[in-house]
C-alpha positions as CSV (number, residue, x, y, z in Angstrom):
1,X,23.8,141.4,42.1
2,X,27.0,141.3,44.0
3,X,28.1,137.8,45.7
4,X,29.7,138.8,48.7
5,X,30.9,136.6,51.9
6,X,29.1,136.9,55.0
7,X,31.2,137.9,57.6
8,X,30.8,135.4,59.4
9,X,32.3,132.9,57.0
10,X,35.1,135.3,56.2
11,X,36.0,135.2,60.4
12,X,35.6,131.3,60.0
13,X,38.1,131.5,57.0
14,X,40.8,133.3,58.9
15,X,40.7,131.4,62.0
16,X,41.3,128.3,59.8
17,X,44.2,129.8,58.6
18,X,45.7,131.4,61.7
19,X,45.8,127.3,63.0
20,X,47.1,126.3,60.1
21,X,49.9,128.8,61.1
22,X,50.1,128.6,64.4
23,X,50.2,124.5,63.5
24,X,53.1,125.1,61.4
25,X,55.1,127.2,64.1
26,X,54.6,124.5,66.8
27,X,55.1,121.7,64.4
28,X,58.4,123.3,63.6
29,X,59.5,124.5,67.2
30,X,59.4,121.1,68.0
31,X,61.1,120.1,65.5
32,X,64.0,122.1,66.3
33,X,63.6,121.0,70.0
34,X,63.5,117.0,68.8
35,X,66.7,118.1,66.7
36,X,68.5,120.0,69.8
37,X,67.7,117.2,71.8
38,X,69.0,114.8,69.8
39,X,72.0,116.9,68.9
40,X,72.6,117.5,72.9
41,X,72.4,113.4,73.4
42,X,74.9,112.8,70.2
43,X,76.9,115.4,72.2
44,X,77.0,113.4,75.3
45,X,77.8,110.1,73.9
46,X,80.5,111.6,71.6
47,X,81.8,113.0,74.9
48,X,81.2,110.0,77.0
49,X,82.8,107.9,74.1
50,X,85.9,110.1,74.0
51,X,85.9,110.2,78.2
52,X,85.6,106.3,78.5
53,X,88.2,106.2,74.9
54,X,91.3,108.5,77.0
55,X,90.7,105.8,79.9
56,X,90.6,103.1,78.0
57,X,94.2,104.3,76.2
58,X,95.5,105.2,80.3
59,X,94.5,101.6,81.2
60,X,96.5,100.2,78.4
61,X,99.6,102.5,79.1
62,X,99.7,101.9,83.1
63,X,99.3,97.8,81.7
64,X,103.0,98.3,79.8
65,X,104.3,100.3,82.8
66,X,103.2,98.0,85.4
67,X,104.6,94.9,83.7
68,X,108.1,96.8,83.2
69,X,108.0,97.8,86.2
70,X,107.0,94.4,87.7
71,X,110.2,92.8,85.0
72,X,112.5,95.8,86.5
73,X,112.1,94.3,90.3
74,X,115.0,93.9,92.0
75,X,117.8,94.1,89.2
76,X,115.8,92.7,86.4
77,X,115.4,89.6,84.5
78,X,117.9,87.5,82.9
79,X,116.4,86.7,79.6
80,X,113.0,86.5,78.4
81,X,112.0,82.6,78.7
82,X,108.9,81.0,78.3
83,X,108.8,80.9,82.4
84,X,107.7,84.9,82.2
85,X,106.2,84.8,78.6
86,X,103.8,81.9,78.2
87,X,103.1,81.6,81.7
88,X,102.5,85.3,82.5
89,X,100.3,85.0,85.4
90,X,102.3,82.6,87.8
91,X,105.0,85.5,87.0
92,X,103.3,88.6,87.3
93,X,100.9,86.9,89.8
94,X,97.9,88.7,87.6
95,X,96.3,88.2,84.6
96,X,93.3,91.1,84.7
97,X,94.2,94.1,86.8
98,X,92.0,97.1,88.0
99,X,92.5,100.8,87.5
100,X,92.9,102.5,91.0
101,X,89.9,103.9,92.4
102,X,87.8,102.5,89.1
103,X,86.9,99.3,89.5
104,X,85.5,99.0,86.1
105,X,88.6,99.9,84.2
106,X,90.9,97.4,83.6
107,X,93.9,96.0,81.7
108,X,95.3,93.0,80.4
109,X,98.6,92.1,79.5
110,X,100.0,89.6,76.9
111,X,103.7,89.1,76.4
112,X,104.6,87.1,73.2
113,X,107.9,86.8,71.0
114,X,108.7,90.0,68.7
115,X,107.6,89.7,65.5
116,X,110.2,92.8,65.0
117,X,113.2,90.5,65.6
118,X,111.5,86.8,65.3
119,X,109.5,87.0,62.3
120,X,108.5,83.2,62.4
121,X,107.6,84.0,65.6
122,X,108.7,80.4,66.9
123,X,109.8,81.5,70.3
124,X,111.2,84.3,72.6
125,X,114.2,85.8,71.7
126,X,116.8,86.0,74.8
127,X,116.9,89.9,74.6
128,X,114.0,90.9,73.0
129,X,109.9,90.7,73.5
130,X,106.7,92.4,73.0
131,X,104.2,93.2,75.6
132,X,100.1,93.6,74.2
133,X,98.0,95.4,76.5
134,X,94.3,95.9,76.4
135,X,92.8,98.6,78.4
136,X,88.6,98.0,79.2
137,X,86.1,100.9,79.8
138,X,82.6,101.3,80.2
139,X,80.8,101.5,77.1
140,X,83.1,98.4,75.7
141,X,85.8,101.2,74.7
142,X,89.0,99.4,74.5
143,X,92.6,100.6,73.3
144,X,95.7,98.4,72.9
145,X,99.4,99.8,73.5
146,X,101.8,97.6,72.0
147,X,105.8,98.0,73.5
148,X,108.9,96.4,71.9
149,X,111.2,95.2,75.1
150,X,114.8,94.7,74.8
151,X,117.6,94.2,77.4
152,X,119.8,96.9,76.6
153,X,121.2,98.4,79.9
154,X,123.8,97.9,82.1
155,X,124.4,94.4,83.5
156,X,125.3,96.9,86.8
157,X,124.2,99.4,88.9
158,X,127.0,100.8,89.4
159,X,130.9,100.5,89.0
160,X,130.8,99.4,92.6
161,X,127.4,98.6,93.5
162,X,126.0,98.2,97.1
163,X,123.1,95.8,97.8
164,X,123.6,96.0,101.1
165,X,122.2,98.5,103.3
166,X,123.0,99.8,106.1
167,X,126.4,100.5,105.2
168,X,129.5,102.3,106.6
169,X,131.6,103.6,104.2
170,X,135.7,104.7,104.5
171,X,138.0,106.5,102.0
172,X,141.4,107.4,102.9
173,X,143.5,108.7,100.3
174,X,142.8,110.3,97.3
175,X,144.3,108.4,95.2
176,X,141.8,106.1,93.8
177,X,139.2,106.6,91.0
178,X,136.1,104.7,90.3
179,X,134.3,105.4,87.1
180,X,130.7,104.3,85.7
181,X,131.7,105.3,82.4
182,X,131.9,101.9,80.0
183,X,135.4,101.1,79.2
184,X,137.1,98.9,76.3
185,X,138.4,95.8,78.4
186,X,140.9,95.5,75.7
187,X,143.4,98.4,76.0
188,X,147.2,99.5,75.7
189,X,148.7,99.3,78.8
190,X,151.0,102.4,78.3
191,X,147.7,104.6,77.9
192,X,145.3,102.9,79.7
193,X,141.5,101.9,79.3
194,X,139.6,104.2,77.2
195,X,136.1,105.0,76.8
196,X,133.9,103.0,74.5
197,X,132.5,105.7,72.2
198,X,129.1,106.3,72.2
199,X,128.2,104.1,75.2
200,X,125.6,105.1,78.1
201,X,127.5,105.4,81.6
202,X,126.1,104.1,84.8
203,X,126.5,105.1,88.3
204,X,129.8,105.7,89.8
205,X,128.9,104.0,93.3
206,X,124.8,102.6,93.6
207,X,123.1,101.8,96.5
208,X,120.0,100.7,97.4
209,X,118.5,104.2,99.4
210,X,119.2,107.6,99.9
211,X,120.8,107.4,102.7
212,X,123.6,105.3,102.5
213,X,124.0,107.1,99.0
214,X,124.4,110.6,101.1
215,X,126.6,108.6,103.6
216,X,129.3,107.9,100.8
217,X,129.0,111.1,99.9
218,X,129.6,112.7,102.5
219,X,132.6,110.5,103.5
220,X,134.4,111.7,100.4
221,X,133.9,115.1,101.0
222,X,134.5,117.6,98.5
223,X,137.6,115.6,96.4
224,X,134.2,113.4,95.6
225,X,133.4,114.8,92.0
226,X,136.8,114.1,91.1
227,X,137.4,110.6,92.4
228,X,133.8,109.2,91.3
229,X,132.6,109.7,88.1
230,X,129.6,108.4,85.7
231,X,125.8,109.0,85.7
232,X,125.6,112.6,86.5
233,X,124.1,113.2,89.5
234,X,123.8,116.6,90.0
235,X,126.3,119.9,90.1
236,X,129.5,119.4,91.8
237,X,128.6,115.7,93.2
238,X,130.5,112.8,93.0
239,X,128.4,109.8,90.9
240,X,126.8,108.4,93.7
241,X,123.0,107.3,93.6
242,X,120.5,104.6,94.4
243,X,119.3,102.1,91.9
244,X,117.2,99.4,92.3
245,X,120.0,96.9,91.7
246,X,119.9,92.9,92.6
247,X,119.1,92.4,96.9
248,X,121.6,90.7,98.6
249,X,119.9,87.9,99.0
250,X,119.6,87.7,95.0
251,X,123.3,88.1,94.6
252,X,124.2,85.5,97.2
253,X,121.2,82.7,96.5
254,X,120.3,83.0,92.9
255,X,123.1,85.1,90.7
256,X,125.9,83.4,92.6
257,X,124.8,80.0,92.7
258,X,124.1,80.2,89.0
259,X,127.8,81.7,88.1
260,X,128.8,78.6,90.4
261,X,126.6,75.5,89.5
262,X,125.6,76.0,85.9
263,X,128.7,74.3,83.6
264,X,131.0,76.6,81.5
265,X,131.1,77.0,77.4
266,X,134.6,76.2,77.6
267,X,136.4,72.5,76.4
268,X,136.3,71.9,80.1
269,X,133.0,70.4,82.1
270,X,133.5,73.5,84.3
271,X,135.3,76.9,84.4
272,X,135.2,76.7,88.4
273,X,138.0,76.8,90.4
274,X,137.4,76.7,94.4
275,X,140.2,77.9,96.5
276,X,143.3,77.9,94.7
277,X,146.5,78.2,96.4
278,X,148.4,81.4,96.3
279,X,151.8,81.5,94.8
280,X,152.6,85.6,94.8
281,X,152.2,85.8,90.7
282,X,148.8,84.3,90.0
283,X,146.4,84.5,87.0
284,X,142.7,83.7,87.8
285,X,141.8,83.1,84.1
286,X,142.1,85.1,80.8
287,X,139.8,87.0,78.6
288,X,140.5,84.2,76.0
289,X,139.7,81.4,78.4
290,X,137.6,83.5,81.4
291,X,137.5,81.9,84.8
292,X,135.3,81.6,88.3
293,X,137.3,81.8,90.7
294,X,135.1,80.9,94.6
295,X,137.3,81.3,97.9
296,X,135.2,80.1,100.8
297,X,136.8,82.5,103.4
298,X,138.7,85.8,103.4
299,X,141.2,86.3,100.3
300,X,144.2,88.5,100.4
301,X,145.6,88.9,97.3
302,X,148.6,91.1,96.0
303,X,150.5,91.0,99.4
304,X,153.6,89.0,98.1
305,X,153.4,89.2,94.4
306,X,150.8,89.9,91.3
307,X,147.2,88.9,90.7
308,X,145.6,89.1,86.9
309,X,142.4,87.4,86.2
310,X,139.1,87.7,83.9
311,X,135.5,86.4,84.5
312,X,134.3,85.8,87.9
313,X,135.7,86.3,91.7
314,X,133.8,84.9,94.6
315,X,134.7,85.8,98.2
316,X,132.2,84.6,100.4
317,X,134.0,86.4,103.3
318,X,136.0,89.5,103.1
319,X,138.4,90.6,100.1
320,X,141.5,92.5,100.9
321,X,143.9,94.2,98.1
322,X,147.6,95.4,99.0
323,X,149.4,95.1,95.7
324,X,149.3,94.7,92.0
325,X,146.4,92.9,90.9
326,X,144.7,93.6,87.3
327,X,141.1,91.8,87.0
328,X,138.7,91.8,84.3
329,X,135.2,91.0,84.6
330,X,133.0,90.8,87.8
331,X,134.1,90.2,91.7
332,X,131.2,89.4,93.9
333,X,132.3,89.9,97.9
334,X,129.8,88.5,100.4
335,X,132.1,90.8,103.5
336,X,133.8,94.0,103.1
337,X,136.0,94.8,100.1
338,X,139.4,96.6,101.4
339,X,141.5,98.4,99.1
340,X,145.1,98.8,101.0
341,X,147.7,99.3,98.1
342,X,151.1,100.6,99.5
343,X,152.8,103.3,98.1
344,X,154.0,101.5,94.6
345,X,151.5,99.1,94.2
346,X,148.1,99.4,92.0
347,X,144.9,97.7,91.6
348,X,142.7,97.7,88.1
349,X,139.0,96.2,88.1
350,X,137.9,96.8,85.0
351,X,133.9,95.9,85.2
352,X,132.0,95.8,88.5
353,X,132.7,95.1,91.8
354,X,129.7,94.2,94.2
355,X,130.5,94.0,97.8
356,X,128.4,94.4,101.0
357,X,130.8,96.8,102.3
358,X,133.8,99.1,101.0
359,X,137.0,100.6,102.7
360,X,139.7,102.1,100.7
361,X,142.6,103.0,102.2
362,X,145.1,103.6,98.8
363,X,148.4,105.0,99.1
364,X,149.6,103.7,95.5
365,X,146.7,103.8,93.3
366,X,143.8,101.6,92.4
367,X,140.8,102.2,89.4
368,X,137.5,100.6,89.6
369,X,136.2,101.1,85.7
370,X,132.7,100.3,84.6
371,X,132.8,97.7,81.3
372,X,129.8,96.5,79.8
373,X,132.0,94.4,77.5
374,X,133.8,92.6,80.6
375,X,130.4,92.1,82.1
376,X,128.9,90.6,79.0
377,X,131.8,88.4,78.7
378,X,131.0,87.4,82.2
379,X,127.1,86.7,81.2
380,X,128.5,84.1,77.9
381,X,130.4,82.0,80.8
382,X,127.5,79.6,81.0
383,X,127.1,77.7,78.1
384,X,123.6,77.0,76.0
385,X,123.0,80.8,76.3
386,X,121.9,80.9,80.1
387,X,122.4,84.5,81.0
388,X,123.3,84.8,84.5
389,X,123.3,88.5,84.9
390,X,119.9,90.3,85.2
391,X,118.9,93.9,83.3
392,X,116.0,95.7,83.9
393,X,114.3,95.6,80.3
394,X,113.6,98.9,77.9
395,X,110.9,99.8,75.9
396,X,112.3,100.3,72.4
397,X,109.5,101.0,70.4
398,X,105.7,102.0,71.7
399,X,103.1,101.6,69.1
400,X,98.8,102.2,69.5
401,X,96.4,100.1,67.4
């Protein structure tokens, strides 16, 4: 006798299996939809990590530029001291600051000595420093930008440098030159100054806006390119730009008072001389024994004989040159600097000269040369290493960790 299924049983039999089946597909579509899912969401937080990562890294970036740029105010600093590394926020007047238009990115900055150059890291180093900054998103991402500082520029704007502003302007004469490329103090009079090889020039002339800027340049006219040289500017322009230099108020209250009150690394209690009498053949200190020379009024010099000097002039009024006169260093002039040389006579700055106001009016000749050398030589007046000059500071080395 056969044994055979009913049918019945056999219809039983395959709808078991056919939910078995259809089990196994939805057990496995869901699967794959758990697994896209959770693929999709790694997605999003690998992109939302990498979003709130890049602003992290931009908060820590715009921390270093904002605390150069903050250091690079209004000429610069003259040294890195404990007054604008240990007590950062009475400096910077900030401690935590906030992205724009995201209040909750943000950036911290941490200056400190430079390991680089101070390896016991026992203290600031006059010229050098490093700046830590922490950039803060959401999601506690964070990035730190590390920047090696160092005060390597010019101790100038310019070879003649403006703080002044508004300012009128007057060249007669074409034969003068003033020239922001850096020159060897030291040279063979025969020959002349020569370039330092190498070196980085600054501006010819520097002001403090465009405008007076174009207003020089448009007083010397088309003989410009040839007469002021230096940071090039542009095509077939003199070198003549802005920069933002020392105010005057700087020069006058802070940078002059400290050339003036702080005593001299010489053998003498001070290098300052106030007013000295002139005799027609005059020597305002030498590059051996540099000098600061103050006049209290207006100073005319070179009308009945020879001035030579190095260091530091200081007219508080106005400074007027007619004849021979060879200086070496810095002249500060609170008035207007006039450069009236007669037909034989010359006049040689080789350095800076800052002055509110400028007229030349050369018939001989007279050279206004850019030196860092002279300048530095002006910054080592003071003695116990109290730089006097400020420098905006330069990032030497940019590290991210």
């Amino acid at each position: 006798m056969t044994n055979r299924k009913s049918p019945l049983k056999a219809s039983r039999a395959d709808h078991g299996s056919s939910m078995v089946f259809a089990l196994l597909v939805l057990f496995s579509v869901l699967t794959l939809g758990v697994a896209g899912l959770s693929a999709a969401a790694s997605g999003l937080t690998l992109s939302n990590n990498y979003r709130t990562g890049i602003q992290a890294l931009q908060a820590a970036e715009s921390g270093i530029v904002h605390a150069v740029s903050l250091m690079s105010a209004n000429g610069g600093i003259t040294t890195f001291t404990a007054a604008n590394v240990y007590d950062w926020t009475a400096f910077s007047g900030w401690s935590t600051a906030t992205m724009p238009g995201s209040s909750n990115v943000t950036y911290t900055v941490t200056p400190s000595c430079d390991p680089d150059r101070d390896p016991g890291c026992t203290g600031p180093t006059p010229t050098r420093m490093l700046l830590t900054s922490q950039g803060l998103a959401p999601g506690e991402s964070q990035r730190i930008v590390r920047a090696h500082l160092g005060l390597t520029g010019p101790f100038t704007c310019g070879a003649i440098d403006l703080p002044n502003t508004p300012i009128d302007p007057t060249f007669h004469g074409n034969s003068f030159r003033v020239d922001g490329n850096d020159y060897d103090p030291v040279y063979d009079p025969r020959t002349g100054p020569t370039i330092v090889p190498n070196s980085t020039p600054t501006l010819g002339i520097s002001t403090r806006n465009q405008t007076d800027a174009s207003a020089i340049t448009n007083e010397l006219g088309s003989q410009g390119p040839g007469l002021v040289l230096g940071t090039d500017v542009g095509p077939n322009l003199p070198s003549v730009g802005t920069c933002n230099g020392p105010s005057v108020d700087r020069v006058r209250n802070e940078i002059t008072q400290s050339l003036m009150n702080v005593p001299c690394a010489t053998a003498s209690p001070s290098c300052l001389v106030t007013n000295p009498n002139l005799n027609g053949n005059d020597t305002f200190g030498t590059m051996a024994n540099p000098q600061i020379t103050h006049y209290t009024g207006n100073l005319e010099i070179g009308q009945h004989g020879t001035m030579q000097g190095a260091g530091v002039l200081i007219v508080d009024g106005g400074l007027t040159i007619n004849g021979d006169v060879d200086f070496t260093g810095l002249i500060i002039v609170r008035g207007t600097t006039q450069f009236s040389t007669s037909a034989s006579g010359h006049a040689l700055i080789l350095g800076a000269l800052w002055t509110t106001n400028l007229e030349l009016t050369v018939a001989g000749n007279a050279g206004i040369f850019y030196s860092n050398q002279a300048l530095a030589l002006v910054n080592n007046l003071p003695q116990n290493g109290t730089n006097v000059l400020p420098r905006p500071p330069k990032v030497l080395a940019w590290s991210q960790g």
